[in-house]
N, C-alpha and C positions, 0 to 999 in steps of 0.2 A: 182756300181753293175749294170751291164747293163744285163746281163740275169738271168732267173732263169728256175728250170724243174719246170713241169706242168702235167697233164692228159690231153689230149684232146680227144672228144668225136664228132664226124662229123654232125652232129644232124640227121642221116641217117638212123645207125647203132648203137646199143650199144658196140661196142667194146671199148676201153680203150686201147689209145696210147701215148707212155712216147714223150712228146715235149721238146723243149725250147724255153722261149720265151726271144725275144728280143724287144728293141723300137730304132728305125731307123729313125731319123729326124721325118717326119709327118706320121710314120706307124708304124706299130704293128707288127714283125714279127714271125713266129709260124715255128721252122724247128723242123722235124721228119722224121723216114723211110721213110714214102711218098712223102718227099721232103721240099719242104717252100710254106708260103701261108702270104700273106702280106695282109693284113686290113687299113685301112685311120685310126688313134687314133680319129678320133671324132665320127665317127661309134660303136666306139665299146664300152659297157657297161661292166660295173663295180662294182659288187655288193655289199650290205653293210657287214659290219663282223653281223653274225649271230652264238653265242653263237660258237662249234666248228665245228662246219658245215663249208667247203671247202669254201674257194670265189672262185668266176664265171667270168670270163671276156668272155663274150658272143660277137659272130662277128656279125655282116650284113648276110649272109648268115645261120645264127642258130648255127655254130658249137659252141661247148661251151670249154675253157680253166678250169681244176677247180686248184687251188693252195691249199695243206691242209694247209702248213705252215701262218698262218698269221703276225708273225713279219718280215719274211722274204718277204712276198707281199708285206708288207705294205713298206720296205724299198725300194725295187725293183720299187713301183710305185713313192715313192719321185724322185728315181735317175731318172726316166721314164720321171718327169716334169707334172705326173697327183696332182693333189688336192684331196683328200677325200673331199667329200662331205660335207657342214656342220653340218646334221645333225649326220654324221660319226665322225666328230669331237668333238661337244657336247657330244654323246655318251662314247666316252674316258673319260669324265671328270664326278668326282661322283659330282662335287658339282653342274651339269649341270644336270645331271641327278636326284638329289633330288630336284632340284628347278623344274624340268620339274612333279615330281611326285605329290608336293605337288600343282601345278597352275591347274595340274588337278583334285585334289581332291579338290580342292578351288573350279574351276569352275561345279563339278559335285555338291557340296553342296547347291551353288548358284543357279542353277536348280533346283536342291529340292526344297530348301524352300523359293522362290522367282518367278523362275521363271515357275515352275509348278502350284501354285497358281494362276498366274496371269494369264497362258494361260486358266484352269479350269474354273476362273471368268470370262473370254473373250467368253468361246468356251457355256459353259453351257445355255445360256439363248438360244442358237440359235440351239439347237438339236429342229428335228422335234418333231408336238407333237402328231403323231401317235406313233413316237420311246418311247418316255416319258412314255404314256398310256400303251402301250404293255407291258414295261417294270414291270412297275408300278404293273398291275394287275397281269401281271406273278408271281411278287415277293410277293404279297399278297395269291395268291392260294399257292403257295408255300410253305409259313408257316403257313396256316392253314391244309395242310396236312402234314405238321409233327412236329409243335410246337406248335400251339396255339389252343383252343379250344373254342367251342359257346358260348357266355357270360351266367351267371345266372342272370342277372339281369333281371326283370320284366320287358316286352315290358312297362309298363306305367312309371318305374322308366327312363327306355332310352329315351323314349319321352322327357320326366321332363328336361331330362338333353340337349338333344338334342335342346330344347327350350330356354332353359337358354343361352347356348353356341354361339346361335345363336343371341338375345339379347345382348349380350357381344361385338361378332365379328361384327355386322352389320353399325356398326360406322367408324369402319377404314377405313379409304380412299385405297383405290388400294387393296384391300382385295381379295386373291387369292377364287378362288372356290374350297371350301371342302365339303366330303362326309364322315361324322362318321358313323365310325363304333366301336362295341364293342366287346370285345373277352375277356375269360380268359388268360392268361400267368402263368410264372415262376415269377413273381414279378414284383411287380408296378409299371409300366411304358406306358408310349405312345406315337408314332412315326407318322409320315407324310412319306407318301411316295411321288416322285417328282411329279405327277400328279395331289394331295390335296386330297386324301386317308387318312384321320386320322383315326389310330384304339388308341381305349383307354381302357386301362387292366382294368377289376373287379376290381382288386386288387389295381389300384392305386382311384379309386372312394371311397373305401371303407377303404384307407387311409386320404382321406379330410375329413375336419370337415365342410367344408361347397360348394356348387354347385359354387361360385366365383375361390375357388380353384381349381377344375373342370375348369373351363373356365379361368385361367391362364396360366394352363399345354397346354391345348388348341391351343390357342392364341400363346402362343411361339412354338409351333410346326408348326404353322400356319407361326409363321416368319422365321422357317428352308424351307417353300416353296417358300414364296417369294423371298427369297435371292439364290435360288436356291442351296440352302448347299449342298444337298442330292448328286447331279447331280456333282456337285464341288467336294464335298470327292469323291465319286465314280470315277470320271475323272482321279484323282491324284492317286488314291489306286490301280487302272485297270495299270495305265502306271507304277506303280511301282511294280503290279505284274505279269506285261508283260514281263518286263526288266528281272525281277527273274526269270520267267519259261524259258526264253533261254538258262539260265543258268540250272535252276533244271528241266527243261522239263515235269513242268506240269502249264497248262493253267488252271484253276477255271473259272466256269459259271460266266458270268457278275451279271447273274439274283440273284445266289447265293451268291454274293458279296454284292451285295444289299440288301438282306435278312437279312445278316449278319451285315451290319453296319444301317440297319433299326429297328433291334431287338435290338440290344445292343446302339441307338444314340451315336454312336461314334461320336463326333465331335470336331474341334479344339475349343481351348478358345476364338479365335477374333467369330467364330462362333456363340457357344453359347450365346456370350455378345453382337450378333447384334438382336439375335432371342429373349433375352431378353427384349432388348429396344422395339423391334415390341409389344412385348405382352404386356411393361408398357402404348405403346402408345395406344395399342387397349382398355387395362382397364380404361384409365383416359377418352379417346373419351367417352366411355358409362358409364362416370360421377362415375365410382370407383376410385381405386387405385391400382397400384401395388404390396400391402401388400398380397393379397391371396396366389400372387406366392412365394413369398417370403418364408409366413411361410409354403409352399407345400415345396418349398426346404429346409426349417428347420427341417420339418418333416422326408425327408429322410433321412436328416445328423444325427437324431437323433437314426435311424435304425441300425448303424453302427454294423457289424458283424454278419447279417444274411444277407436274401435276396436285404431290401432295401441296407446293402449295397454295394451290388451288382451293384443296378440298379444304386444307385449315381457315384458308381466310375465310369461309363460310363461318367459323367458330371463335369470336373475339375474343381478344381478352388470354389465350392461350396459355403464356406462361402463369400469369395469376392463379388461373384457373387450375391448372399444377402444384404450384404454390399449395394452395387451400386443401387440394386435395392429399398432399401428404403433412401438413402440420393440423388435420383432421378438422378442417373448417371450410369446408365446402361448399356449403349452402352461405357463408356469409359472415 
């Protein structure tokens, strides 16, 4: 098969004129009404099959060749002495095509949960720390204008506690700077934000049986800052809901985002069971033990089907994480 018809289009003009094309030793020949017009074949481009969309054999000078038939192209260019391309040859083949499918969904998983992680851990500690603060304080004004409300507790009961808390943390080596604060909520819980903003609910104070378990819940919130968790989820949750809004075209406030996995400690399990260990290490430095927290998280697990357990299913893994924490293996 040494020719076939074509369209050709002068790249000038849109008009639309019936060719034939031929291959002539080391050239490409294109005759129609207007005559012949010969190209060098390694000039000229050769496009891939795209679904039933025409192929293109495009010259040096733009004009363009379109062929709709593609069994008959593709024969025309064997006989021509051209090669498809390999990725055009792969593409003919499904079991080339399903191995190409799944190495991509392999290496996008791999990302996910590997290598998002570890860029998070790398990038987090080294964000500025005007960005952090800004952040930080934004996301706290934030929810106090539309979820959280002023604590009831007694300025002398917050003191008590504030005093206590500080007693507790003041032993730990590398001990991040925190500023509590107190606020009513939706249910007992309390959060760090990346800057060492710890607020602590009414409601979860008023769930302890004693000020050690207050300064448990503390402490391990204390070790969501040190490890930079906050900044870490936030990092991985931003880039995974960046990728989605290209797709759904809508962006969400970072600030908002933060909010949102500051209210509810969302956090992975390697997370929680590093923030744990921080807080057994901080209670054993000032000559306690790790049981306060302990039985704070028995206490939620005990709530199950109202608000606490609300607050717990934000924290996986619950009894485990009990577990570890009284046969002194916490982190792992």
């Amino acid at each position: 098969m040494n020719h076939i018809a074509a369209n050709f289009f002068d790249g000038r003009t849109p008009r639309r004129q019936a060719v034939e094309l031929l291959a002539e030793g080391e050239e490409i020949v294109i005759r129609g009404a207007f005559g012949e017009l010969r190209a060098p074949r390694a000039q000229v481009e050769i496009s891939e099959p795209l679904g039933k969309a025409p192929r293109r054999l495009r010259l040096p000078d733009g004009a363009v060749c379109e062929i709709a038939d593609h069994s008959a192209f593709a024969a025309w260019l064997a006989a021509a002495g051209f090669a498809e391309s390999p990725v055009v040859r792969l593409q003919a083949r499904w079991s080339w095509a399903v191995a190409a499918l799944a190495g991509t969904l392999l290496a996008v998983l791999a990302a996910y949960f590997w290598g998002l992680p570890a860029a998070s851990k790398a990038l987090a500690p080294h964000i500025p720390a005007p960005v952090v603060r800004s952040l930080s304080e934004y996301t706290l004004n934030f929810l106090d204008e539309r979820l959280l409300h002023p604590s009831q507790l007694p300025p002398a009961r917050q003191e008590e506690l504030r005093s206590h808390i500080a007693d507790v943390l003041r032993a730990q080596p590398g001990q991040p700077a925190y500023r509590l604060h107190f606020r009513s909520g939706p249910m007992p819980n309390a959060f760090a934000l990346p800057n060492g903003d710890l607020v602590m609910f009414d409601e979860l104070v008023a769930l302890a049986e004693s000020d050690d378990e207050v300064a448990g819940v503390a402490a391990h919130e204390l070790g969501h800052v040190a490890y930079h968790h906050g900044l870490r989820q936030l990092i991985q949750s931003s880039v995974v809901s960046f990728v989605a809004a290209l797709y759904l075209g809508d962006v969400s406030s970072i600030a908002s985002a933060l909010a949102a996995l500051a209210l509810e400690s969302r956090y992975s399990r390697d997370f929680e069971l590093e923030a744990d260990a921080y807080a057994a290490k901080a209670m054993t430095a000032a000559g306690r033990s790790a049981e306060p927290l302990a039985l704070m998280l028995e206490r939620l697990d005990g709530g199950r089907g109202g608000a606490v357990a609300e607050a717990l299913s934000t924290h996986p893994d619950s009894a485990d994480r009990i577990r570890r924490l009284r046969t002194g293996q916490p982190g792992g």
